[in-house]
C-alpha positions in Angstrom: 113.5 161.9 257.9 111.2 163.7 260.3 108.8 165.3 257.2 109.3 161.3 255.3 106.6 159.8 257.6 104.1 163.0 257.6 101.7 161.8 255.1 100.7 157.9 256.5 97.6 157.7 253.7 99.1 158.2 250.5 96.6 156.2 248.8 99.1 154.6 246.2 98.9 151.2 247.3 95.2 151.2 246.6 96.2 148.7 243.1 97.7 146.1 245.3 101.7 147.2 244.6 103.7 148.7 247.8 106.7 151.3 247.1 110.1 149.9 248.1 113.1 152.2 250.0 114.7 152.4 246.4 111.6 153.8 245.0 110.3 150.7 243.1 106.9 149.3 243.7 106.4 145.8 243.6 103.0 143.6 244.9 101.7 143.2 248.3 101.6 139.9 248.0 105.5 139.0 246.7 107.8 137.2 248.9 109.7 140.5 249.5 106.7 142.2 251.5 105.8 139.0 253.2 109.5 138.8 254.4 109.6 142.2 255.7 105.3 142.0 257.0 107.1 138.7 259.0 110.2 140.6 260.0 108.0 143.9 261.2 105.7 141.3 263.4 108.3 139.4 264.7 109.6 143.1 266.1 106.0 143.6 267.8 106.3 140.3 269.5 109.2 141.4 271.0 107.7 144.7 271.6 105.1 143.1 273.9 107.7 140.5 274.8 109.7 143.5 276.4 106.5 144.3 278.3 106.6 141.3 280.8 109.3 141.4 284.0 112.5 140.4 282.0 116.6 140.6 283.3 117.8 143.7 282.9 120.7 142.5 281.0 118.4 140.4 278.4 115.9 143.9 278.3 118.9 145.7 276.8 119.7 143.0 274.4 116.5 142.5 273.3 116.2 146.4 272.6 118.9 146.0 270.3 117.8 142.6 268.6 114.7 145.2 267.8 116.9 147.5 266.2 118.8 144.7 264.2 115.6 144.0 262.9 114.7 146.9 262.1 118.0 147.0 259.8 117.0 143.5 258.3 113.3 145.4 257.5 115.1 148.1 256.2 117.7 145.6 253.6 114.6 143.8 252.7 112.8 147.0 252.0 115.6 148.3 249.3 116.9 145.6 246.9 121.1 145.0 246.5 121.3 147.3 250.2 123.1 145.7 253.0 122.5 146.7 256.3 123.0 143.3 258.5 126.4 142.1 258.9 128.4 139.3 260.1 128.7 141.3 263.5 125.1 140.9 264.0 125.1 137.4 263.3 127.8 136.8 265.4 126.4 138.9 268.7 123.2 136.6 268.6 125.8 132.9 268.3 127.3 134.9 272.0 123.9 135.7 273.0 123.0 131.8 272.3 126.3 130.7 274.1 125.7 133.2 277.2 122.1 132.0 277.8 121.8 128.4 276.9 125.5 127.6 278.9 123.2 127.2 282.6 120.2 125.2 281.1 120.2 121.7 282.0 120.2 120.0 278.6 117.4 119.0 277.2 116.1 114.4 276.9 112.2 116.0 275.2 110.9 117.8 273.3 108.8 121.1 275.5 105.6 122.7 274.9 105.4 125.8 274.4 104.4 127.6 277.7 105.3 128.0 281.3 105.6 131.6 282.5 103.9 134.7 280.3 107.3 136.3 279.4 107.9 132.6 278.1 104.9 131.8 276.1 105.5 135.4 274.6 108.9 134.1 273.6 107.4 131.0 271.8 105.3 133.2 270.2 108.4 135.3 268.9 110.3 132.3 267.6 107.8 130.8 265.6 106.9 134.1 263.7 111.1 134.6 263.7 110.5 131.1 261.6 108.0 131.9 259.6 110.0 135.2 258.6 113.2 133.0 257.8 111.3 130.5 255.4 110.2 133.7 253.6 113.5 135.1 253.5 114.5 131.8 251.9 111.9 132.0 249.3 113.0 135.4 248.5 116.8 134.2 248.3 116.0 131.7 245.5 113.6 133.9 243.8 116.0 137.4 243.9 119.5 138.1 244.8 119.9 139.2 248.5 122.6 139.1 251.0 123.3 136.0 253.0 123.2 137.6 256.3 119.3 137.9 256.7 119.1 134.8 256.9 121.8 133.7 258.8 120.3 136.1 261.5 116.7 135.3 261.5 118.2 131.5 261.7 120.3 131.8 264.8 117.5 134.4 266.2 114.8 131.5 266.3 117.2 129.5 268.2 117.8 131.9 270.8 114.8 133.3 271.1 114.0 129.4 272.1 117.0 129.3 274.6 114.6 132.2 276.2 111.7 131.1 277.2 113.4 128.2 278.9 115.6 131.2 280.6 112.4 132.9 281.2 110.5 130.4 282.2 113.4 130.3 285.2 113.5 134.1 285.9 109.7 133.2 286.8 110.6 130.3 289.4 109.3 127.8 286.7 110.5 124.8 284.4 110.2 124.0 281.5 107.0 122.3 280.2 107.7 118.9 278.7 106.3 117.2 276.2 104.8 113.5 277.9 104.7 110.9 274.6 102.8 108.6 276.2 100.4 110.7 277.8 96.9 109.1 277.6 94.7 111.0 275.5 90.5 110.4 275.4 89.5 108.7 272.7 
């Protein structure tokens, strides 16, 4: 792999088309290449995400999320290969289990916000979101592995779970939603 990534400018996506992993090229703007743009954005979130003052615990599992998606890129990048399994899917429903089992339950909806690390989080979930409607598109329009988006699914939901766990690491609460909060006219 090391000599794969020497040339960055290779100049062949000047016409609008992308190569695949399997060698195909299809256009920049399919659902395919959206799926895995949202996918490899979603990762930087988290990237800048695990820049903030985080649990050690949730650092390391984080780190790994970031390599699962970097297996879900990697599926989406070379049609009919599977790379995320049930196993995945399964770690994030204990993930979700472990982190949302000490939150008081929620009456509201919240706002987005709170601490940084929390924000950041929000941020993550509702690119994680946009990934998954993609990945749905691209499941009705082509044949590809139920797992994606069973991941990307439960994903969103944790990475919610989060920010109300971060917003605690930081000594905060989280920040609720007031219906009938005067606005100005």
């Amino acid at each position: 792999m090391g000599n794969r990534l020497s040339k960055i400018a290779t100049r062949t996506g000047d016409n609008g088309t992308t190569g695949l992993g399997d060698g195909s090229r299809t256009d920049k703007d399919s659902l395919r290449i959206h799926a895995i743009g949202d996918v490899d954005e979603l990762n930087s979130h988290l990237g800048v995400l695990l820049c903030e003052d985080l649990p050690s615990a949730l650092r390391e599992e984080l780190i790994s999320i970031q390599h699962d998606l970097f297996d879900l890129g990697g599926e989406l990048c070379i049609p009919g290969y599977v790379m995320v399994t049930e196993h995945q899917v399964a770690r994030l429903d204990t993930l979700l289990e472990k982190y949302n089992a000490d939150l008081p339950p929620l009456k509201d909806f919240i706002l987005p916000g709170g601490s940084r690390a929390a924000s950041i989080a929000h941020v993550c979930r509702t690119v994680c979101r946009r990934a998954e409607r993609y990945i749905v598109g691209l499941g009705k329009a082509e044949k590809i592995n139920d797992h994606p988006r069973q991941y990307v699914n439960r994903l969103s939901d944790l990475l919610f779970v989060l920010s109300r766990v971060l917003n605690r690491h930081a000594g905060g609460n989280d920040v609720m939603w007031e219906k009938d909060r005067v606005r100005d006219v």
